[in-house]
Structures are given as C-alpha cells and as structure tokens.
C-alpha positions in Angstrom: -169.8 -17.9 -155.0 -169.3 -15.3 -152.3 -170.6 -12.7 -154.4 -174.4 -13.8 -154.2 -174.0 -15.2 -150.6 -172.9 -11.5 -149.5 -175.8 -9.8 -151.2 -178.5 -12.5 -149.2 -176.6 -11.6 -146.2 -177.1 -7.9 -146.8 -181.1 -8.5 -147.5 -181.1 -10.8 -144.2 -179.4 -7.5 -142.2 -182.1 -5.1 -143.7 -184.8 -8.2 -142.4 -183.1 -7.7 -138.9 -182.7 -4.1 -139.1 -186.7 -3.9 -139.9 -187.0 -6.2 -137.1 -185.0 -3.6 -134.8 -187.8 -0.7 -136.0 -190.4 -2.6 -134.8 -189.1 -3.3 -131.4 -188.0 0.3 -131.5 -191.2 2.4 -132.0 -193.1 -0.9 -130.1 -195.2 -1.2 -133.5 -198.5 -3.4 -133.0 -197.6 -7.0 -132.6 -200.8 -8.0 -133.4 -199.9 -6.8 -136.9 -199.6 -10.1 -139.2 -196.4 -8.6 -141.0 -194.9 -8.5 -137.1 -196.0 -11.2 -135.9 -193.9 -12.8 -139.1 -191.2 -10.4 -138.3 -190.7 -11.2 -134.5 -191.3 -14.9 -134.9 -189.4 -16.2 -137.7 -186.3 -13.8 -136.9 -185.8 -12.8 -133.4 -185.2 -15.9 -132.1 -182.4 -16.1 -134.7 -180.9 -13.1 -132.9 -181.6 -13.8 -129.5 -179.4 -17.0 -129.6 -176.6 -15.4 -131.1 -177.1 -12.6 -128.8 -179.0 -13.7 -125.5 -177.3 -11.1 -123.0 -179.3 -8.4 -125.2 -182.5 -7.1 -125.3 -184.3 -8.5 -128.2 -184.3 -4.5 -129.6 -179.9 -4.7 -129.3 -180.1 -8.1 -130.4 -181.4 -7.9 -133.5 -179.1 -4.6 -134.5 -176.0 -6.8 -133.7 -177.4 -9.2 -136.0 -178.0 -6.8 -138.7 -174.6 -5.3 -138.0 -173.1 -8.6 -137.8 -174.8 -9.5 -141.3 -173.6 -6.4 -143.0 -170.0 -6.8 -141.7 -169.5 -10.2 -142.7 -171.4 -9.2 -146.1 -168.8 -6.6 -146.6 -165.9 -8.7 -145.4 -166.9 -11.3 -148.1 -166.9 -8.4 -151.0 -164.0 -6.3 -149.7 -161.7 -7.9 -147.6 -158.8 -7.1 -149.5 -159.1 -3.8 -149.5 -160.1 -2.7 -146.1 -159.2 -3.9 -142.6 -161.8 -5.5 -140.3 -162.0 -2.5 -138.2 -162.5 0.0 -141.3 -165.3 -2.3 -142.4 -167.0 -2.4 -139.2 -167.3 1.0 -139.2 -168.5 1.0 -142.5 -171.2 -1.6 -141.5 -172.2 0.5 -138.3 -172.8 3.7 -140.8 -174.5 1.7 -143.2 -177.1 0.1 -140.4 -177.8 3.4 -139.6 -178.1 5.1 -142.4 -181.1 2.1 -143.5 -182.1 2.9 -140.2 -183.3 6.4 -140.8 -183.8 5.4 -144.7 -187.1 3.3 -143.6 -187.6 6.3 -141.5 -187.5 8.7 -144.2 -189.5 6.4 -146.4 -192.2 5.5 -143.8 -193.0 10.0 -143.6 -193.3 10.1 -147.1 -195.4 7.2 -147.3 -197.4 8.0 -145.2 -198.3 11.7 -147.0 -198.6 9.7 -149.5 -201.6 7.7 -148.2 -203.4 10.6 -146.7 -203.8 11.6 -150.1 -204.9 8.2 -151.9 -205.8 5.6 -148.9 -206.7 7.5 -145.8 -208.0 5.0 -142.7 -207.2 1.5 -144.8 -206.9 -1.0 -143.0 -204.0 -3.2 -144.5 -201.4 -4.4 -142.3 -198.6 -3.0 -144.3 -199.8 0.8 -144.1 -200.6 0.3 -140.7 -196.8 -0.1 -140.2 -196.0 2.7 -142.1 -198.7 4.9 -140.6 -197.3 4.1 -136.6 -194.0 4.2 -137.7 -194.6 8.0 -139.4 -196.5 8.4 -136.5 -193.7 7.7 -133.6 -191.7 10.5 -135.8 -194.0 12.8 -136.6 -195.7 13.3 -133.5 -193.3 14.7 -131.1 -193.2 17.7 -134.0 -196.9 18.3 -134.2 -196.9 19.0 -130.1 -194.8 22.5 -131.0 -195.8 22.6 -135.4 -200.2 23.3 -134.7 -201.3 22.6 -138.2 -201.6 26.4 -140.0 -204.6 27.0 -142.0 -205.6 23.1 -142.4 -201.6 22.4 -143.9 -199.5 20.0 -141.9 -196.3 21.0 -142.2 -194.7 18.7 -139.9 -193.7 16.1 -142.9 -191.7 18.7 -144.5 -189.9 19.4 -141.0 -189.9 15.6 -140.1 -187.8 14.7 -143.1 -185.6 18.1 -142.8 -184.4 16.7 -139.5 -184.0 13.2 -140.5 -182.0 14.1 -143.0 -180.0 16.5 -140.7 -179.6 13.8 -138.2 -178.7 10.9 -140.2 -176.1 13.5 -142.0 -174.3 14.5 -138.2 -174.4 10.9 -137.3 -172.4 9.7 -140.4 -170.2 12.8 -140.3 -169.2 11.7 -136.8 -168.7 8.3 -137.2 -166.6 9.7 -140.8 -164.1 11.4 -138.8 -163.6 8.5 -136.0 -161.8 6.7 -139.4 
C-alpha cells in the first residue's frame, strides 16, 4: 500500500514544484493552466506553510512531498537526514529539468507552431523566455542563427551539475 501512495506523493511534489516555476519566472496568471495551478494548489501550501512567501511555500511542499515519498519507499535503508538531502537534490534537479525541457520546447515550436496561441506553449514560450533572454543581451543572433538555445541548455546543465555536486559532498 505504501508503494502507490509514495509515487502520488511524488507526482503531487512535481504539481508543487511546477507551481514554484510559475511563481518564480511570475508567468501570466491569466493563463488558464495557472490560474488551475495557483488556485487548486497554493492554498494547500500556504496553510502548511503560512510564514512563507507563496514562491517558498510551495517548494517546501514539494520538498516535503518528495521526503515523505522517499521515507515511505526507503526508510530502511537511509536516515531521515540522508533522505532529505536526497529530496532537496531531487527538487532541484526537476527544477532545472522543466527548465531544460521548456528551451527545447520552445526551439521546437519555432520550428512547427510559431505565435500559437494555446495556453500550454504560452508557458513554455515565457518560461524559455525568462532563461533565454538574459543570454541574447551579450549572444546577438549571427547570420539569422540563434545560438542562445545551444548555450542556454550548456549552462543549465553546468549549473544543475555544480549544484548537485555540492549538495553530494555535504553527505
């Protein structure tokens, strides 16, 4: 039974951590998919954590979901504080997974469905946007390429790879 209970808990943490992204690069309320996202959940995790701004609040959640998601599988194995750290590395790494995913599908739709108007690549164009943009001030585009994508995801990756070494070592 606590098999299937820890895997909805660890699809409710990637509904938070989502939620986090949105408050993050302050994507378009008025967006139906955010409106869904900042009604239905937030208030979730701004009771459990009202002394936090909604954007804290609902990564504690997530990273309260994923640590009692993993304490359900693996608590046997690993000690609390082990787990929570494996919980903080795994928020973050989704973190900059939807990142990483939101750049690429966003090249993606330049190619096949450039200026839609659909609510869900509206997300993903802003959030591309919020990481792509501080590049293109110093990357000018070079003979009609972009290359900021390419450069985008190379320092996502590097990031997301030094963050995760860190936290590694602090184990």
């Amino acid at each position: 039974m606590t098999g299937p209970l820890a895997i909805i808990l660890g699809f409710a943490s990637y509904a938070f951590i989502i939620l986090a992204m949105f408050r993050l690069f302050r994507i378009n309320y008025f967006n139906p998919i955010v409106k869904i996202f900042a009604t239905y959940l937030e208030p979730i995790s701004k009771s459990a954590f009202f002394f936090l701004n909604p954007l804290l609040a609902a990564l504690a959640f997530a990273l309260l979901l994923k640590f009692v998601s993993f304490y359900m599988i693996y608590s046997t194995g690993y000690e609390p504080l082990a787990l929570l750290l494996i919980a903080s590395v795994n928020v973050i790494n989704s973190c900059f997974r939807i990142l990483f995913y939101s750049v690429i599908g966003s090249v993606i739709l330049s190619w096949v469905a450039p200026g839609n108007n659909h609510p869900m690549l509206q997300i993903v164009e802003e959030m591309s946007g919020a990481v792509l943009n501080p590049i293109r001030k110093y990357v000018p585009p070079m003979g009609g390429l972009d290359f900021t994508p390419i450069i985008g995801l190379m320092l996502l990756n590097f990031i997301n790879t030094l963050l995760i070494q860190v936290l590694g070592s602090l184990a």
